[in-house]
C-alpha positions in Angstrom: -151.8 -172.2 231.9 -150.1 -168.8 231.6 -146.2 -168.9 232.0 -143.8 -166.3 231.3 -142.9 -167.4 227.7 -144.2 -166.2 225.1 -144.0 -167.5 221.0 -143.4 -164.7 218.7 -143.3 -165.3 214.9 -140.0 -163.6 213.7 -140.0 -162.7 209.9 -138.6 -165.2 207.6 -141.1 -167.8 209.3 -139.4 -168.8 212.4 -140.8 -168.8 216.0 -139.1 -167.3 218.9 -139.6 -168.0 222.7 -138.9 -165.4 224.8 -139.3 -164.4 228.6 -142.7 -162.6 228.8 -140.6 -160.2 232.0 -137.3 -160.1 229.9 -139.4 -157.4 227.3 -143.2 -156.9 226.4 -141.9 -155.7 223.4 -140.5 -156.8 219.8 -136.7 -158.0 220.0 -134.4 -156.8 217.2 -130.4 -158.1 216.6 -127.7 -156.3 215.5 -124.5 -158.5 214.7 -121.5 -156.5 212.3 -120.0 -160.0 213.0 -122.7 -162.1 211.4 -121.7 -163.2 207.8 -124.3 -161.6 205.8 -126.1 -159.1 208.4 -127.7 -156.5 206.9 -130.0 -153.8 207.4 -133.1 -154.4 204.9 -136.2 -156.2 205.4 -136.1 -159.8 206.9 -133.2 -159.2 209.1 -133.3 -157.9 212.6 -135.6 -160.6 214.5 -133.1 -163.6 214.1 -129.8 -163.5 215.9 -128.8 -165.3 212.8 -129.6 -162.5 210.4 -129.1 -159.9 212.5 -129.1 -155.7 211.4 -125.6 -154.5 210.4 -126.0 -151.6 212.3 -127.6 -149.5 215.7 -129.4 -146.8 214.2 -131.4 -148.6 211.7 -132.6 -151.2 214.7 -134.0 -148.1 216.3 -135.7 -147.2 213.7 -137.5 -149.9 213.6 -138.8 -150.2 216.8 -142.1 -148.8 218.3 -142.0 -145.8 221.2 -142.8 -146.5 224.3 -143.6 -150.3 223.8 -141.1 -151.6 225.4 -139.0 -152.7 222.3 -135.4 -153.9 222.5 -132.0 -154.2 220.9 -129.6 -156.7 221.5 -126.2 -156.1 219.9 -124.5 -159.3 219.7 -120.9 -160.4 220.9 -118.3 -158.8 218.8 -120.4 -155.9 217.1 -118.3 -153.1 216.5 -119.4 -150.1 214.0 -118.3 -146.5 213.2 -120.1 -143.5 214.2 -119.0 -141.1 212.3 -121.5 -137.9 212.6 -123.7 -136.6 214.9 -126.9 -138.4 213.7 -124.9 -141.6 213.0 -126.5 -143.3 216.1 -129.9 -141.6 217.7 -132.1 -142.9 220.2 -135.1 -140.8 219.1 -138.0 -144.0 219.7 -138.7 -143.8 223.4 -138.6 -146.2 225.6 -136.2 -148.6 223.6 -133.3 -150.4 225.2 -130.1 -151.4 224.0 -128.1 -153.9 225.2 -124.6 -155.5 224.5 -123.9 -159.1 224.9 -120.7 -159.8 225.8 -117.7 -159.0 228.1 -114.4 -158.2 227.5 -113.4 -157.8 223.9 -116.4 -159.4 222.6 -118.1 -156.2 224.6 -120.2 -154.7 221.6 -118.2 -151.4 220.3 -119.3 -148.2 219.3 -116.1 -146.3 217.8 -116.8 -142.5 217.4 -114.5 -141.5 214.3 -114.3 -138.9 211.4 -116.1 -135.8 213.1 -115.6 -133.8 216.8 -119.4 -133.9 216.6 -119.7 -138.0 216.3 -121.6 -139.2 219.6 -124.3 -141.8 220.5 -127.2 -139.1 220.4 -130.5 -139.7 222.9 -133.3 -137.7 222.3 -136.3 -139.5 223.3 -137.7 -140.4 227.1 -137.1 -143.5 229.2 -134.2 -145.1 227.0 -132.2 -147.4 228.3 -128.3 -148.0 226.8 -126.1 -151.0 228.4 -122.9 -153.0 228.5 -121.7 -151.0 225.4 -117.7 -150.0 224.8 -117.8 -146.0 224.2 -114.6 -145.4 221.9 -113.3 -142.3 220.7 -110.7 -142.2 217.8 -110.8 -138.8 216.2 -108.3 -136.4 216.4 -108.7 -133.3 218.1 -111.6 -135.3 220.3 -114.7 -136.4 220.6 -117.2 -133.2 221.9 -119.1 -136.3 224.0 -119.7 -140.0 223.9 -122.6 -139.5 224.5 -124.8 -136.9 224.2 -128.6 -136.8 226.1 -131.0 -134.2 224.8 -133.7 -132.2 227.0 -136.2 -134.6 226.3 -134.3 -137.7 227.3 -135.5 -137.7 230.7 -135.9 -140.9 232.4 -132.5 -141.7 230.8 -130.1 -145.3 232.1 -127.2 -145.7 231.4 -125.7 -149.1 232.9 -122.4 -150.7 232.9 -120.9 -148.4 229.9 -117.0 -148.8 229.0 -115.3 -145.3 227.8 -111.5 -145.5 226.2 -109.7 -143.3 224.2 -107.1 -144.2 221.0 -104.7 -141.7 222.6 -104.6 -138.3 224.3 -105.2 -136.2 221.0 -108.3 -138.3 220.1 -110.1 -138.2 223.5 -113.3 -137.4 224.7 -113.7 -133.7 225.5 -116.7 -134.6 227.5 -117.8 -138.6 228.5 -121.6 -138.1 229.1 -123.1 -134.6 228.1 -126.2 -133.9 229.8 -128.4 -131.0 228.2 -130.2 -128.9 230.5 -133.3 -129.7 232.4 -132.8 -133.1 231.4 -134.4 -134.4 234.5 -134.2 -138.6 236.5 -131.2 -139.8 234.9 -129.5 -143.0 236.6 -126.1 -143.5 235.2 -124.5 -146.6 237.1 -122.0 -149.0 237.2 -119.6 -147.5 234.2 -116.1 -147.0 233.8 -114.0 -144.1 232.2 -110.6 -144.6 231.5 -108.8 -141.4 230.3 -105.5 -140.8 229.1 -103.6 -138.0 230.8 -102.2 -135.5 228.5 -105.7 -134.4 226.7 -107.8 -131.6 226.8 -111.0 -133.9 228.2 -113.3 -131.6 230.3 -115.0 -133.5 232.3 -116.6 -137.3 232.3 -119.9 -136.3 233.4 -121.8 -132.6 232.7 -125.0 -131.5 233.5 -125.2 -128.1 231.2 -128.0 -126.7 234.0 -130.3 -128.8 236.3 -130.7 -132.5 236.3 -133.5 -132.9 238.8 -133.8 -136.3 240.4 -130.8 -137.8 238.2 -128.6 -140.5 240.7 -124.8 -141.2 240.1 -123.8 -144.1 241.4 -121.3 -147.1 241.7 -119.0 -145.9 238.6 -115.3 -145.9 238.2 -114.1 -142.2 236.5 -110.3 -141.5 235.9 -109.2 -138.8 233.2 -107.1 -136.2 233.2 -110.0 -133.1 233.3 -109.5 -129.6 233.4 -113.1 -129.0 235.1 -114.5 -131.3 237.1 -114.1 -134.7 236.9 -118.3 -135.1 237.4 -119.7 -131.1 236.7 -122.9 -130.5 238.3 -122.5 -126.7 238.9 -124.3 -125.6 235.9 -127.3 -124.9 237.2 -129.5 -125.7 240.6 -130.9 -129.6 241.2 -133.4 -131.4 243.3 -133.0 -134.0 245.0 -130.0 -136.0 243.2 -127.8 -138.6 244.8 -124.1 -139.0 244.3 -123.4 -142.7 245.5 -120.3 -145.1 245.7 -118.4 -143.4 243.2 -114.9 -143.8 242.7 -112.8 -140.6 241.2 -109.3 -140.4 239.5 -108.9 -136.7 238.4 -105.0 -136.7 237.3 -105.4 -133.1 236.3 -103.0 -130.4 238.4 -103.6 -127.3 237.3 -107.7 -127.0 237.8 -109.0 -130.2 237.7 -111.4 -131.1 240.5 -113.6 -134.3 241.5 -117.5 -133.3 241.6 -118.6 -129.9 241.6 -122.2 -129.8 242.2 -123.9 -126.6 242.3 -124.7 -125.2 245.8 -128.3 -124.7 245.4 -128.8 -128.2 244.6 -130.5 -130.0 246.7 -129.9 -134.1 247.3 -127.7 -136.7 248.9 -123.7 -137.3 248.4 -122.1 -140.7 250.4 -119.9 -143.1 250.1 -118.0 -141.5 247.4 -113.9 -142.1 247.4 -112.0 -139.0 245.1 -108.8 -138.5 244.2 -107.8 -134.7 242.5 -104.1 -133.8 242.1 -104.8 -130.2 242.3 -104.0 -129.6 245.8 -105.9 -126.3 246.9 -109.5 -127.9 246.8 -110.9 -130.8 248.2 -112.6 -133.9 246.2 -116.2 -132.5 246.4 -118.0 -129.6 246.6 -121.8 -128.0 247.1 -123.3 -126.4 250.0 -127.0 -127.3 249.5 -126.9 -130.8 249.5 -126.6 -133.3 252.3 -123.5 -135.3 253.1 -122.6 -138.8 254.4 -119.2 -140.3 254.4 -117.2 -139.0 251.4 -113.4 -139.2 251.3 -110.7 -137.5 249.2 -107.0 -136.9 248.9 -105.0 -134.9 246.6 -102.2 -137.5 245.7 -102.0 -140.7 244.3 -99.9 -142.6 246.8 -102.1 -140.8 250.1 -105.4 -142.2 251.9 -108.1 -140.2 251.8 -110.0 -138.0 254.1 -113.1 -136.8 254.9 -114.7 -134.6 252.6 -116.4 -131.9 253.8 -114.8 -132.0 257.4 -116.8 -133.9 260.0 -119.8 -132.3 261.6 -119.1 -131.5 265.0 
């Protein structure tokens, strides 16, 4: 009788079950916090002799097969360059296990160019702690090609060491990369950097959706940036926007020949001339904004009459 498990021989002559719907693909492990992980042949497919690090699991795996990597509870590892993590095999996931500090951590040190690099289509990145610790910032957390279209990322955690070693940008979206979801995260900026914005789409980012994350920093663009260049049918959904920034910051700018659907979105932007969100092309359900702290919000744009 076929069920959803499926026995997989893992090297080192052990058998693994696994849920036929959890991944079609092979299953590789990445621990820093397993005694003797390491990345060389025999290690990977056991949780108990897991890869040391991301970069070599996704070299490992197979493009478009469905292959995935779990990072296990407590990894944390540097990346310290901008090829120091690359997700250049398409179609792989990675996943953290774990929630609060044993939340798998990526620390982005050493270079303004350090970044958790996607290149390649239909990749998946989830429940991973983003944190930037170099001085002078972090040019992006992470950093999605052209060719990453088809791009998730779920349930991300961005932090900074302090305001002089921020994130300049959170998630940097080249141009004409094209049906991007980026869901459920949350950015927590200190005030007092030079961050730019959380999210940026350098031109167009047709049929890419926003939706249900948490974004405060202190950004002297906007908080999400959109504007670059025209977009088809996006959706901006449920977001929630902190953009402490007085001078110029704003809360999404979104280009007005784009083309799409905005609701439900709640921003706060302490420069006071502008309101929360912006973009004449696209179509509008309940948005709210304010331009204090300590005020409710309002409708943003005004009511139709």
């Amino acid at each position: 009788m076929d069920t959803k498990l499926f026995v997989r021989k893992a090297a080192g002559g052990m058998f693994s079950v696994v849920d036929k719907e959890f991944t079609p693909g092979s299953i590789y492990y990445v621990g820093s916090a397993v005694t003797g992980a390491s990345d060389s042949a025999g290690y990977g497919r056991n949780p108990d002799a897991p890869f040391a690090t991301l970069d070599y699991a996704i070299g490992q795996c197979t493009a478009s097969a469905g292959d995935l990597v779990l990072l296990l509870p407590g990894h944390a590892e540097s990346i310290a360059s901008a090829t120091g993590a690359v997700m250049d095999i398409a179609g792989v996931t990675v996943r953290g296990i774990g929630t609060g500090s044993l939340m798998p951590k990526l620390s982005l040190i050493t270079a303004a160019g350090a970044t958790l690099s996607i290149t390649a289509a239909n990749c998946t990145v989830e429940n991973v702690h983003l944190y930037s610790n170099f001085t002078d910032g972090v040019t992006a957390g992470v950093t999605a090609g052209a060719s990453a279209d088809g791009l998730t990322l779920r349930g991300l955690l961005f932090t900074e060491a302090a305001n002089t070693k921020e994130f300049l940008i959170g998630v940097s979206l080249t141009a004409d990369c094209d049906d991007v979801l980026i869901e459920g995260c949350r950015y927590i900026g200190i005030a007092g950097g030079t961050t730019s914005s959380i999210i940026a789409a350098a031109g167009g980012t047709d049929r890419s959706i926003i939706r249900n994350n948490f974004l405060s920093g202190d950004c002297s663009a906007a908080a999400v940036k959109l504007d670059g260049a025209a977009s088809s049918d996006i959706h901006v959904v449920d977001n929630h926007v902190l953009n402490v920034d007085t001078a110029a910051g704003l809360g999404i700018a979104i280009h007005n020949s784009t083309t799409g659907f905005a609701t439900g979105n709640h921003i706060v932007n302490l420069k006071d001339t502008v309101v929360g969100i912006t973009g004449t092309g696209m179509s509008y359900g309940l948005n709210y904004y304010s331009n204090a702290v300590n005020a409710s919000t309002r409708l943003a744009p005004t009511a139709d009459s």
